[in-house]
TIDREN-145315 format. One record per residue (C-alpha): x, y, z; residue number from 1; chain; residue in three letters. Coordinates in steps of 0.02 Angstrom, whole numbers, padded with zeros to 5 digits. Example, Ala and Ser with C-alpha at 12.3 -4.5 7.8 and 13.67 -1.06 7.14 Angstrom:
<u=00615; v=-00225; w=00390; k=1; c=A; r=ALA>
<u=00684; v=-00053; w=00357; k=2; c=A; r=SER>
***
This chain:
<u=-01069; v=-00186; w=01896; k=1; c=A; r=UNK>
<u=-00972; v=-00224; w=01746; k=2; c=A; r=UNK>
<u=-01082; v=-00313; w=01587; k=3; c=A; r=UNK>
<u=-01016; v=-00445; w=01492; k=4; c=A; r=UNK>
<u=-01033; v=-00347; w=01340; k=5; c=A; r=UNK>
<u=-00882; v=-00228; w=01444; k=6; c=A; r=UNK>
<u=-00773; v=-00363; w=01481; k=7; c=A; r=UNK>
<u=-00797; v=-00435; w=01311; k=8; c=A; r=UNK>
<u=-00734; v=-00280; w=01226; k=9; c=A; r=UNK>
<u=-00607; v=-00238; w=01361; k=10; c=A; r=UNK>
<u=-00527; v=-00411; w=01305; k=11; c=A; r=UNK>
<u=-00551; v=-00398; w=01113; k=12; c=A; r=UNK>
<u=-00487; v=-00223; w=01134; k=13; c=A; r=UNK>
<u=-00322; v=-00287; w=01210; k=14; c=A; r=UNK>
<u=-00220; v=-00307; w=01035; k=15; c=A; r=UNK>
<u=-00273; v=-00111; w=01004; k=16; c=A; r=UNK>
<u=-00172; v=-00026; w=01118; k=17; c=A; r=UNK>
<u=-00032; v=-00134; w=01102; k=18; c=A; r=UNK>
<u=-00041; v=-00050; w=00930; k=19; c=A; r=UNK>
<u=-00091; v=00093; w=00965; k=20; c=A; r=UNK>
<u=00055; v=00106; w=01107; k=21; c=A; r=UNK>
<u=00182; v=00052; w=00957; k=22; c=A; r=UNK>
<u=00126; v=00178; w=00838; k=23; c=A; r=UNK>
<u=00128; v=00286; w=00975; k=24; c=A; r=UNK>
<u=00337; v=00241; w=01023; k=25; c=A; r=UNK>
<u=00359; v=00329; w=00842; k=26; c=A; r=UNK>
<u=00442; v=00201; w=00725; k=27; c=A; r=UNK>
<u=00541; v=00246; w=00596; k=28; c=A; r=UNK>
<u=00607; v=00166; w=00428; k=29; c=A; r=UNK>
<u=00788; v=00136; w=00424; k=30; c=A; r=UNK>
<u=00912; v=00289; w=00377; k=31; c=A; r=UNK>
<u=00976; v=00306; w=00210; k=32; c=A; r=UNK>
<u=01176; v=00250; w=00197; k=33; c=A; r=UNK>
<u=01308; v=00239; w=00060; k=34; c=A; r=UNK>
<u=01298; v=00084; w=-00055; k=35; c=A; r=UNK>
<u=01334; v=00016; w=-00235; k=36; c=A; r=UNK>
<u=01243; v=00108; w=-00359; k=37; c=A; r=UNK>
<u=01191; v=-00035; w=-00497; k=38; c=A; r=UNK>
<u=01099; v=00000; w=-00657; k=39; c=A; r=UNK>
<u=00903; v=00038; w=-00605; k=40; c=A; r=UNK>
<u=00758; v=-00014; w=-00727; k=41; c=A; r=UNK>
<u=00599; v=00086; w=-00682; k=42; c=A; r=UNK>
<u=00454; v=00007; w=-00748; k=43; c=A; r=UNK>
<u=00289; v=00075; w=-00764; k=44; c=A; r=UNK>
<u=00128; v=00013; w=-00802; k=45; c=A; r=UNK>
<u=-00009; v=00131; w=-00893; k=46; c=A; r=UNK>
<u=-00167; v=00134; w=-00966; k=47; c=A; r=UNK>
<u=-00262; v=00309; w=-01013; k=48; c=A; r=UNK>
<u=-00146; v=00409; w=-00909; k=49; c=A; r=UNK>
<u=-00109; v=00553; w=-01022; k=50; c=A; r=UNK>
<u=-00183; v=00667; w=-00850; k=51; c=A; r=UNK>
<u=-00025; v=00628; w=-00757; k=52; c=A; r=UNK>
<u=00101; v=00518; w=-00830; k=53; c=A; r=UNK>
<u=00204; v=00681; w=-00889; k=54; c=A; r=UNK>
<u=00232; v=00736; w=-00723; k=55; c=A; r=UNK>
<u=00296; v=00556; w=-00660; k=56; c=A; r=UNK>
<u=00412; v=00563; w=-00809; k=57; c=A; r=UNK>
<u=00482; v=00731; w=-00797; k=58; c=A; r=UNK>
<u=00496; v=00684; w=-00602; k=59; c=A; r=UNK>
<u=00602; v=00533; w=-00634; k=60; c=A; r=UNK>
<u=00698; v=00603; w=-00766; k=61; c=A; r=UNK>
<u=00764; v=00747; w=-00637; k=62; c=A; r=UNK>
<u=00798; v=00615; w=-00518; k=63; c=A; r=UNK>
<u=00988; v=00640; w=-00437; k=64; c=A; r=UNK>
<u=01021; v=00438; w=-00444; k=65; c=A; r=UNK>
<u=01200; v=00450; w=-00499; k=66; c=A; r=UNK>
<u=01206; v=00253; w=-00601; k=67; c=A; r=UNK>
<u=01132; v=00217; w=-00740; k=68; c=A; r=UNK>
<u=00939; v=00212; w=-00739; k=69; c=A; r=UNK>
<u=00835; v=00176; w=-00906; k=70; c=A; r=UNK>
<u=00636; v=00210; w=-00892; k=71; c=A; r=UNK>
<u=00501; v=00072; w=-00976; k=72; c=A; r=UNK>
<u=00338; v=00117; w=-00978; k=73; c=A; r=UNK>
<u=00202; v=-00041; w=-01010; k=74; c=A; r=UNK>
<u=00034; v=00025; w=-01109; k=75; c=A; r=UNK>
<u=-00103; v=-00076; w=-01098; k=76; c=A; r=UNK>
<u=-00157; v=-00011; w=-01273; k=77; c=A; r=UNK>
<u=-00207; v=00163; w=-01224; k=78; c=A; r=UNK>
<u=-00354; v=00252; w=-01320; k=79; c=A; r=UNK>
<u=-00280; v=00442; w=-01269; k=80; c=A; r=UNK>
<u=-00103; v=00518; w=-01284; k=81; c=A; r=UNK>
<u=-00010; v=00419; w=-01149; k=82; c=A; r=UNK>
<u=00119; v=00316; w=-01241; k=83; c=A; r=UNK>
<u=00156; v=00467; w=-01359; k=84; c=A; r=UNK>
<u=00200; v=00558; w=-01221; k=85; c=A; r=UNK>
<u=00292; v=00411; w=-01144; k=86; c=A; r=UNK>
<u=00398; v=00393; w=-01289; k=87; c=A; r=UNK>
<u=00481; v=00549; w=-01256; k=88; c=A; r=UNK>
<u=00564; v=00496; w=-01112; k=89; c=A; r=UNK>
<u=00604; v=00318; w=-01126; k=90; c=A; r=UNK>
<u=00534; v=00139; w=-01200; k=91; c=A; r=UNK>
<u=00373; v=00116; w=-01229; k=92; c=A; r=UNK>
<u=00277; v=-00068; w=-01246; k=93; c=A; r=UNK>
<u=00097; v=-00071; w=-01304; k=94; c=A; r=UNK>
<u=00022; v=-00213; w=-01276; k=95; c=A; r=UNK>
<u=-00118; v=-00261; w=-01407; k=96; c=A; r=UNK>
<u=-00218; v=-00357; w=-01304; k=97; c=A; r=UNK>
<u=-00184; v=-00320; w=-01120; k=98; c=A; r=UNK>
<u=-00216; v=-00452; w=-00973; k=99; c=A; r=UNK>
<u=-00173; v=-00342; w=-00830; k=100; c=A; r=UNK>
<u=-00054; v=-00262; w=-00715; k=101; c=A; r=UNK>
<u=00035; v=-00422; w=-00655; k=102; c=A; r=UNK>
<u=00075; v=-00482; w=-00859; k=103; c=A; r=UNK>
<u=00119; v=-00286; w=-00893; k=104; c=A; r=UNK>
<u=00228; v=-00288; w=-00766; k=105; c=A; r=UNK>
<u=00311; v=-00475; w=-00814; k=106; c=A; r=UNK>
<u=00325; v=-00423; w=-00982; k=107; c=A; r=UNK>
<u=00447; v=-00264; w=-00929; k=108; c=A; r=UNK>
<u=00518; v=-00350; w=-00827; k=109; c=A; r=UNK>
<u=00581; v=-00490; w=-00970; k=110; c=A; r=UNK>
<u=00633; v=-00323; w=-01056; k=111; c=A; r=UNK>
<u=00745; v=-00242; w=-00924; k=112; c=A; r=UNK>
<u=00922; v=-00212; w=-00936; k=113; c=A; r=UNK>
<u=00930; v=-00161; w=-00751; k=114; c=A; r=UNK>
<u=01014; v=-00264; w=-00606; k=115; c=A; r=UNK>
<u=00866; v=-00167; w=-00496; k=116; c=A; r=UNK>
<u=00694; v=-00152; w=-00542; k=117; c=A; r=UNK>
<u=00601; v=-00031; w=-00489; k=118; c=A; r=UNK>
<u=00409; v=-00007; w=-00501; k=119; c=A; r=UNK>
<u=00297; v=00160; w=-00505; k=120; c=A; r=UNK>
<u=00120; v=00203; w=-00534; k=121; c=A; r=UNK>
<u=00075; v=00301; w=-00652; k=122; c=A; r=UNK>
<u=00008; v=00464; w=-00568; k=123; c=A; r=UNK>
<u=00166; v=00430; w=-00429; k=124; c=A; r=UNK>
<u=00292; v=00571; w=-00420; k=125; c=A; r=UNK>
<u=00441; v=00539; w=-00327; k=126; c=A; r=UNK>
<u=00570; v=00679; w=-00267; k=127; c=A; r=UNK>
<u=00730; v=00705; w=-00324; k=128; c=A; r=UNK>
<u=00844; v=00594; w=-00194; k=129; c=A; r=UNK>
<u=00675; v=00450; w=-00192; k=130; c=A; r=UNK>
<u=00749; v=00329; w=-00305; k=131; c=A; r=UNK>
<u=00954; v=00353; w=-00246; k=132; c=A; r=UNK>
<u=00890; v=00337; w=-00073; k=133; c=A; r=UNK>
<u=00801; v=00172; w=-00111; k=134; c=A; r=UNK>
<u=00962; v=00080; w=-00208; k=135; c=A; r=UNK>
<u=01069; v=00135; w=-00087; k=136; c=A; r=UNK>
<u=00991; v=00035; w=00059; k=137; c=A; r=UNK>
<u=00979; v=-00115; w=-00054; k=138; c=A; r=UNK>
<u=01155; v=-00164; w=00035; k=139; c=A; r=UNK>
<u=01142; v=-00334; w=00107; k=140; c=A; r=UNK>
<u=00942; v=-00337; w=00044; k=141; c=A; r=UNK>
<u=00852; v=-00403; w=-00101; k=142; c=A; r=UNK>
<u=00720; v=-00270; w=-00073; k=143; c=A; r=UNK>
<u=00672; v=-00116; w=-00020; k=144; c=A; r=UNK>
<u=00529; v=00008; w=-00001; k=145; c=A; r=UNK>
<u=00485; v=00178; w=00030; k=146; c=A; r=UNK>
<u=00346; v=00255; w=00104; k=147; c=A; r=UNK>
<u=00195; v=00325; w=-00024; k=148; c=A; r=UNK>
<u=00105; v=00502; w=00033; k=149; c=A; r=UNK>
<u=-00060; v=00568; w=-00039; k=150; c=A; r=UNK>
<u=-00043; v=00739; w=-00143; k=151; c=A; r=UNK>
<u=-00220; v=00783; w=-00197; k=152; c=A; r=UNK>
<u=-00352; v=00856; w=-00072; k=153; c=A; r=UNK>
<u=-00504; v=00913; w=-00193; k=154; c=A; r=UNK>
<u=-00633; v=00833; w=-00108; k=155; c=A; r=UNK>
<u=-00720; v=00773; w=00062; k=156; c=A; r=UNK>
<u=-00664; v=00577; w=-00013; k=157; c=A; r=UNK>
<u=-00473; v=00621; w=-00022; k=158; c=A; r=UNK>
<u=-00478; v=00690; w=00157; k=159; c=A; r=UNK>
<u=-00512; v=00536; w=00232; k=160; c=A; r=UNK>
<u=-00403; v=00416; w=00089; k=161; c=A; r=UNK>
<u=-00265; v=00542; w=00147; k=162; c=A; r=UNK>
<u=-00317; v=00495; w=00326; k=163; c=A; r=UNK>
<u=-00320; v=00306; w=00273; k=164; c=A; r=UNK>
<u=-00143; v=00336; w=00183; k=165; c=A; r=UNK>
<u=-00066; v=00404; w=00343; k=166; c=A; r=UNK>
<u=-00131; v=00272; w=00447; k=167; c=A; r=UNK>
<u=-00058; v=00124; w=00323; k=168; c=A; r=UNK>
<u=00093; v=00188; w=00334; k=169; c=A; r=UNK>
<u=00115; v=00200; w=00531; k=170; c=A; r=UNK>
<u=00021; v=00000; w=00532; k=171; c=A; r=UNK>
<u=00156; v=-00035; w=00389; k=172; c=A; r=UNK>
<u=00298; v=00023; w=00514; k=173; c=A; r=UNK>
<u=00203; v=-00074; w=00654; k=174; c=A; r=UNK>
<u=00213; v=-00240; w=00554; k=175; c=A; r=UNK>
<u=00390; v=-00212; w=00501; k=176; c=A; r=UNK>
<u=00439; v=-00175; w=00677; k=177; c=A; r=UNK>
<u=00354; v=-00366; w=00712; k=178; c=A; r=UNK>
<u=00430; v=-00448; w=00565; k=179; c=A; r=UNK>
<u=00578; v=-00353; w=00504; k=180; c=A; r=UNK>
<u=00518; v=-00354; w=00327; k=181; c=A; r=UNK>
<u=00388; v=-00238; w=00251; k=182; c=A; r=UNK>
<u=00242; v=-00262; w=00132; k=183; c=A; r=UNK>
<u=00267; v=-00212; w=-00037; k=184; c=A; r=UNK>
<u=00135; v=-00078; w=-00072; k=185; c=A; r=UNK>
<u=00118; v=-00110; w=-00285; k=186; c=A; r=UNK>
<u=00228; v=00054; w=-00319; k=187; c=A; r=UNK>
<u=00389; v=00150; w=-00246; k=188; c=A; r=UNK>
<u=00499; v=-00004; w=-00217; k=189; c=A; r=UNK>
<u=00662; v=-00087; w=-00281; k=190; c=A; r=UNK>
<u=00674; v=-00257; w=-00323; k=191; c=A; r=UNK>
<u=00855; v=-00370; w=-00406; k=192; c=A; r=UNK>
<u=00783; v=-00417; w=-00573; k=193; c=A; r=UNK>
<u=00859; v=-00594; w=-00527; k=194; c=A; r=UNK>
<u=00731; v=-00624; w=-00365; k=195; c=A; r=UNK>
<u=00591; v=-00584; w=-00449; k=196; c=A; r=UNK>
<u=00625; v=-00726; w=-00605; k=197; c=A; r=UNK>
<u=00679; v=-00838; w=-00447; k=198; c=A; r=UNK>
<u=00507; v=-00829; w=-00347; k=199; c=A; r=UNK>
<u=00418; v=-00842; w=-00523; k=200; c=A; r=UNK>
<u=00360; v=-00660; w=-00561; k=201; c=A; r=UNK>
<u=00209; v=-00581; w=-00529; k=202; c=A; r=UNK>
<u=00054; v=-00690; w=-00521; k=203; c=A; r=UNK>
<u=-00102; v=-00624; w=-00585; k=204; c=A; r=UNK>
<u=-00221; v=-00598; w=-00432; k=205; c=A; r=UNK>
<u=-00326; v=-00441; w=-00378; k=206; c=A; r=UNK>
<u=-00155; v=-00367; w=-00252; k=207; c=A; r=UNK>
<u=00005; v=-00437; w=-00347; k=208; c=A; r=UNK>
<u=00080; v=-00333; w=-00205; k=209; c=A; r=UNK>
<u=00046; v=-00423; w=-00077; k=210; c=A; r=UNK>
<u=00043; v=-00562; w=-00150; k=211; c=A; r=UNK>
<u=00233; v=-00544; w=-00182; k=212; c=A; r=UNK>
<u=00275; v=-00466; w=-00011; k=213; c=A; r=UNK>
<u=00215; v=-00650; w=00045; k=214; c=A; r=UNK>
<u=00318; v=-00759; w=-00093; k=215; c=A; r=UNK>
<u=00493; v=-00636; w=-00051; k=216; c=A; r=UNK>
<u=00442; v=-00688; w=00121; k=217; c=A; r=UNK>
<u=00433; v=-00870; w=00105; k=218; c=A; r=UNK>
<u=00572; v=-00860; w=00013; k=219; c=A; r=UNK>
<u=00679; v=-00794; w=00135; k=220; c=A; r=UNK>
<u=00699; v=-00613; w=00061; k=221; c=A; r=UNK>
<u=00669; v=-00476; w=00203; k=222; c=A; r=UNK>
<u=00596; v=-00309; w=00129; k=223; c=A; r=UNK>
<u=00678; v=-00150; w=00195; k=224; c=A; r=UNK>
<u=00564; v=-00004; w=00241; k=225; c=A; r=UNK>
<u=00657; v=00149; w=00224; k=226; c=A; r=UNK>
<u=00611; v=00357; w=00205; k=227; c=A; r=UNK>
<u=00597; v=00363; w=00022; k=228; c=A; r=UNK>
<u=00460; v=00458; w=-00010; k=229; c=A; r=UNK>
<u=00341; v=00463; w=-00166; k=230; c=A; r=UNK>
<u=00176; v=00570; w=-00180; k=231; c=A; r=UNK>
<u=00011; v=00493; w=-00261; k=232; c=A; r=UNK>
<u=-00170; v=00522; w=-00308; k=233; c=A; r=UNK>
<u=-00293; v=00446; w=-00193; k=234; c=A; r=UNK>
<u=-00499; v=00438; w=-00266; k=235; c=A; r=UNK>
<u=-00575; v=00596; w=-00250; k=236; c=A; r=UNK>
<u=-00749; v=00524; w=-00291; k=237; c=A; r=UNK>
<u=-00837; v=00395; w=-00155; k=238; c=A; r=UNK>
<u=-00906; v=00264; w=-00301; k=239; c=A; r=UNK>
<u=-00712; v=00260; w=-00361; k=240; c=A; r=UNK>
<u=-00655; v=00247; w=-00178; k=241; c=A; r=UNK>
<u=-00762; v=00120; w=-00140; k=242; c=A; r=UNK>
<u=-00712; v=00008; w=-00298; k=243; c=A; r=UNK>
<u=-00538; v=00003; w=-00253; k=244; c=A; r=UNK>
<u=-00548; v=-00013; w=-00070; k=245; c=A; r=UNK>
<u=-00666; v=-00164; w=-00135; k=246; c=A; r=UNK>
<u=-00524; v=-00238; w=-00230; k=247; c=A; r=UNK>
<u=-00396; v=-00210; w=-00103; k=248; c=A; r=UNK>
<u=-00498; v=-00299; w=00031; k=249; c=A; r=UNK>
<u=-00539; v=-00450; w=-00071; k=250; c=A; r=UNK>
<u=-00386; v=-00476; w=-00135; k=251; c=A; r=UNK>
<u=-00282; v=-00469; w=00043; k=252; c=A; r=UNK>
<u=-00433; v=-00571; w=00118; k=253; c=A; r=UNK>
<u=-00389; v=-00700; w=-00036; k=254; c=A; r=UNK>
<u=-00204; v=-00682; w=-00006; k=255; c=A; r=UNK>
<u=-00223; v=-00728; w=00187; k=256; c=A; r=UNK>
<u=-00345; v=-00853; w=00143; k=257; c=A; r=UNK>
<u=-00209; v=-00943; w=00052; k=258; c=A; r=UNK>
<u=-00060; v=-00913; w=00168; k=259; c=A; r=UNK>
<u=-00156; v=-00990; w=00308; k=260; c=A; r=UNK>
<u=-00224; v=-01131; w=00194; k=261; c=A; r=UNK>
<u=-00043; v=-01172; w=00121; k=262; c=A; r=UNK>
<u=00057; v=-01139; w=00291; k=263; c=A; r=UNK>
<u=00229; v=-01191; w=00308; k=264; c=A; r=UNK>
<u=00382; v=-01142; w=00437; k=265; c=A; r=UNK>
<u=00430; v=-00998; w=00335; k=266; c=A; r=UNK>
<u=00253; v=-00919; w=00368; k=267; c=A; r=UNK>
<u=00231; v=-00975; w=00544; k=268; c=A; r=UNK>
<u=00270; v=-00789; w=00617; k=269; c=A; r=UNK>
<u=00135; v=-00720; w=00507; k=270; c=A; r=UNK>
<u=00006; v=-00800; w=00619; k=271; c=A; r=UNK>
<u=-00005; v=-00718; w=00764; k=272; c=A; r=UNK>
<u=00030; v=-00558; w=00655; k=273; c=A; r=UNK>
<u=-00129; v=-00598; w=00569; k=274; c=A; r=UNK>
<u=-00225; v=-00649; w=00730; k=275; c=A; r=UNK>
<u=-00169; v=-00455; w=00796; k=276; c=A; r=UNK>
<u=-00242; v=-00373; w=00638; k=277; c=A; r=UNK>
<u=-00419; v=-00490; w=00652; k=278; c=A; r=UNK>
<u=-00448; v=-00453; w=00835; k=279; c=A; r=UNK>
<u=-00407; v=-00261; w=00799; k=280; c=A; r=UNK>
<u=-00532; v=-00260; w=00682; k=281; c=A; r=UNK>
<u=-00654; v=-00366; w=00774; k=282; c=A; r=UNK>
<u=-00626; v=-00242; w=00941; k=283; c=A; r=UNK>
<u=-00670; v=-00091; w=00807; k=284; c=A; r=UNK>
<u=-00831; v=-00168; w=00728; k=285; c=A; r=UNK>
<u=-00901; v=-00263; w=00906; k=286; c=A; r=UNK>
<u=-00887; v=-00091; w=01012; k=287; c=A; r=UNK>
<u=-00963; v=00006; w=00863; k=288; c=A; r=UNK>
<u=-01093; v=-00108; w=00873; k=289; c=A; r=UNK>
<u=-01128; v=-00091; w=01051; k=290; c=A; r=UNK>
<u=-01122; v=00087; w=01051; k=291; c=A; r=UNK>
<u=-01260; v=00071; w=00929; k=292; c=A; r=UNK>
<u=-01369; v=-00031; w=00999; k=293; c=A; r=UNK>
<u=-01333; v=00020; w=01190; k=294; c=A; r=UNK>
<u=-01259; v=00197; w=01177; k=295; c=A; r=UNK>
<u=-01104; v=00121; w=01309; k=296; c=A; r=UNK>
<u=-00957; v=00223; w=01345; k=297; c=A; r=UNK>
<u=-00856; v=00092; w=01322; k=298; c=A; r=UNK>
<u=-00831; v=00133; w=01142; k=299; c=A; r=UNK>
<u=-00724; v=00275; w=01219; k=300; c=A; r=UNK>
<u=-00589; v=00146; w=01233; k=301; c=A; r=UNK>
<u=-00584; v=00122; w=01060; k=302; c=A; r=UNK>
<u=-00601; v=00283; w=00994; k=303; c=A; r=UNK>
<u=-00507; v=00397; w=01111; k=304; c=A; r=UNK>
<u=-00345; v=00294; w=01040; k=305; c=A; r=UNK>
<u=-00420; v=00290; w=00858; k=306; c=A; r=UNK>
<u=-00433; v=00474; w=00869; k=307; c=A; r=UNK>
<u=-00250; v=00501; w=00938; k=308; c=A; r=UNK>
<u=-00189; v=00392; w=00809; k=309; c=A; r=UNK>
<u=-00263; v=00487; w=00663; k=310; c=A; r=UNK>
<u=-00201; v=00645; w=00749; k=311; c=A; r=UNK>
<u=-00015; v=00587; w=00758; k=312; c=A; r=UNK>
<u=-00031; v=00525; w=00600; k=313; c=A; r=UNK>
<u=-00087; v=00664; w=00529; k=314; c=A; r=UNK>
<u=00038; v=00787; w=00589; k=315; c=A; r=UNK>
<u=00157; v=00666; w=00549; k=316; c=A; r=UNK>
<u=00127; v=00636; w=00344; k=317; c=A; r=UNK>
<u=-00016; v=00759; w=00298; k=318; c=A; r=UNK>
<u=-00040; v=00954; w=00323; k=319; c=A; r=UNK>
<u=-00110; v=01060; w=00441; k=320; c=A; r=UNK>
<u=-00295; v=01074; w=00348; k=321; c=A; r=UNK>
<u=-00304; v=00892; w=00372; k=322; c=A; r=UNK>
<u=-00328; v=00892; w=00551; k=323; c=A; r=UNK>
<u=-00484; v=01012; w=00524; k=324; c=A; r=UNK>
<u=-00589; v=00860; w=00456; k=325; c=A; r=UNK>
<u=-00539; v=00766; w=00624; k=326; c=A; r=UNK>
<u=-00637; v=00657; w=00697; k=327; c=A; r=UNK>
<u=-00757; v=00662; w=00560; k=328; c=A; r=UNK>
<u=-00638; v=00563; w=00444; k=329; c=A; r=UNK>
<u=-00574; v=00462; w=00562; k=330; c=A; r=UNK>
<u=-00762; v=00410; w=00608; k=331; c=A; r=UNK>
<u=-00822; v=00390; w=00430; k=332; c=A; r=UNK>
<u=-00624; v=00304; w=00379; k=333; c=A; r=UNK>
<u=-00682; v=00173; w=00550; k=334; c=A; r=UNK>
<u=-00863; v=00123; w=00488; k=335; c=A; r=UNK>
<u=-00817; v=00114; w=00296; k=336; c=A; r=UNK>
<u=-00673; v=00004; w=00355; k=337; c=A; r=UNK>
<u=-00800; v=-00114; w=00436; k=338; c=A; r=UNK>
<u=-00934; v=-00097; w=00290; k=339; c=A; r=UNK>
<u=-00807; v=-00150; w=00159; k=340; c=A; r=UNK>
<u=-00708; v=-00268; w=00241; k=341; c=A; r=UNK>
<u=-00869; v=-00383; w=00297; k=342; c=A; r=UNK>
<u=-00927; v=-00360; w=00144; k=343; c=A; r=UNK>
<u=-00775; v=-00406; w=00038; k=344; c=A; r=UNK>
<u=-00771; v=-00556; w=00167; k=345; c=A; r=UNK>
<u=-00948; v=-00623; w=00138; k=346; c=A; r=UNK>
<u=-00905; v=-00612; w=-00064; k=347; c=A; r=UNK>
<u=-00742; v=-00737; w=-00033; k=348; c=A; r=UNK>
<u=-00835; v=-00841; w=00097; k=349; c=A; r=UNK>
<u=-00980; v=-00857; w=-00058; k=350; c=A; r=UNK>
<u=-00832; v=-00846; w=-00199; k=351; c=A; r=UNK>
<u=-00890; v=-00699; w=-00307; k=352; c=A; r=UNK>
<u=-00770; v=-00649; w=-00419; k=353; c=A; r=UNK>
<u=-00716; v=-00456; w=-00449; k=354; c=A; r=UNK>
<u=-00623; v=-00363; w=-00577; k=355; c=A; r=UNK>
<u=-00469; v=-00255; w=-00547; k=356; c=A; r=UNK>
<u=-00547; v=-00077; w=-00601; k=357; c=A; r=UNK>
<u=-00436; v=00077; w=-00630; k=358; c=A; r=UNK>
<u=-00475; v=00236; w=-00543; k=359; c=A; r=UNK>
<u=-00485; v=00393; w=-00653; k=360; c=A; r=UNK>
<u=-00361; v=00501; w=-00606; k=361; c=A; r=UNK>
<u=-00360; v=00704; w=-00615; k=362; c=A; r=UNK>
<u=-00249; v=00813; w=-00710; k=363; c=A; r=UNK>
<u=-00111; v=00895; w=-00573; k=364; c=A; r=UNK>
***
């Protein structure tokens, strides 16, 4: 005879295999086509990278974009070589007294020249065709993003952020398949200088990323997701993983938080969207639970598709070695997931406040 504890999870664990089904029907980002080529600024916003920031200039610099591109990079008054080295390849603001990403990012932004920004980390290397394959899908939209790979695998830690990376990008092509926009992911994306000033900027929160994915959205400004590809450093150390998946989760908790508390037409579609991501996460963390406590098979239903997920995912966007760690990453990915994500919850719920931290980054 069935338990209720079964039936329970057999309903919560409905929403999952719709996704997992999706993922499964292979989405893919729109194909590049021919376009206006417009005057690009790409801004970039730095602090102590003098590890990596050569290696994102020389890649941008030997980009193929065929229009006229100009390269600002925003130090937040680095104590290392980073805007000397910056200042061989293009403009360089230091700011004295820095107040974060969001203001770095404004204050390029009121500096541009560029018709189209566009906005890169600093240890983010795109190829050569990244950049002209962005601007020219930016026909008929006001913005566009790529898709953002991990490159480093030194460590047990990057083998399951590269798993994590993988797996955002298939639940990014999931939502865009639902909303026909994307979510901005805070680097590797083109935006007209002119949208930006109308929808106010970037606001200073813990994810300015998704906190303008929503504003362009409620604004009526559909982001394209398209095959541009740019390669990134993910933590290699679990105290530096755990800080910024910290930050990420309170900050997109905070950003729902508010689009639910402020709801208007515009945002009505997000809703159920939302409600699909909460019970997929609630299906995860109750069957975990039961397996715990009970030791019941019926955790099989949850990971058997979690593990076929991470293994598509991985032979899609990572490398062979990756699928070696499998299902040991995807495991540990699952339960860190849950761990950080209550816990990020309980600190909005009780309003403690957190600091946007930067991640030390290795030479490459």
């Amino acid at each position: 005879m069935v338990d209720a504890v079964t039936v329970i999870i057999l309903i919560l664990s409905l929403p999952y295999w719709v996704s997992v089904f999706t993922i499964l029907t292979h989405l893919k980002p729109g194909s590049v086509q021919k376009g206006k080529l417009p005057f690009v600024s790409v801004i970039i916003p730095t602090k102590n990278e003098e590890n990596v920031i050569e290696k994102t200039l020389k890649k941008i610099k030997n980009s193929d974009y065929p229009g006229r591109m100009e390269i600002i990079v925003v130090d937040a008054n680095s104590t290392d070589r980073t805007a000397k080295i910056a200042r061989r390849y293009g403009r360089v603001i230091v700011e004295r007294k820095p107040k974060g990403k969001p203001h770095a990012l404004n204050l390029a932004m009121r500096k541009a020249r560029g018709e189209i920004i566009y906005i890169i980390d600093a240890d983010s290397w795109v190829e050569k065709d990244t950049i002209k394959n962005l601007i020219l899908q930016m026909d008929g939209y006001k913005a566009v993003t790529g898709i953002n790979l991990p490159e480093n695998k030194n460590s047990f830690v990057t083998r399951f952020g590269r798993l994590e990376n993988a797996l955002l990008i298939d639940t990014d092509l999931f939502l865009y398949s639902l909303l026909k926009t994307a979510i901005v992911p805070g680097r590797n994306y083109a935006v007209y200088k002119n949208v930006l000033k109308k929808i106010g900027g970037f606001k200073n929160v813990l994810t300015e990323d998704l906190n303008i994915s929503i504003r362009l959205y409620k604004a009526g400004y559909n982001v394209k997701l398209v095959p541009a590809k740019c390669y990134e450093q993910v933590p290699d150390r679990f105290r530096w993983y755990l800080k910024q998946q910290k930050r990420w989760s309170m900050g997109s908790i905070n950003e729902i938080k508010n689009t639910i508390g402020n709801i208007r037409p515009i945002l009505l579609p997000l809703i159920p969207v939302l409600m699909f991501l909460a019970m997929t996460f609630v299906a995860f963390t109750i069957s975990l639970i039961a397996f715990l406590l009970t030791m019941s098979p019926v955790f099989l239903l949850i990971l058997v598709p979690t593990l076929l997920v991470s293994a598509i995912a991985v032979h899609k966007y990572l490398e062979a070695d990756d699928m070696y760690y499998l299902p040991l990453t995807a495991i540990a990915l699952g339960i860190l997931c849950i761990a950080i994500n209550l816990y990020a919850f309980s600190c909005v719920v009780l309003r403690k406040k957190t600091i946007w931290e930067k991640t030390p980054k290795e030479k490459m």
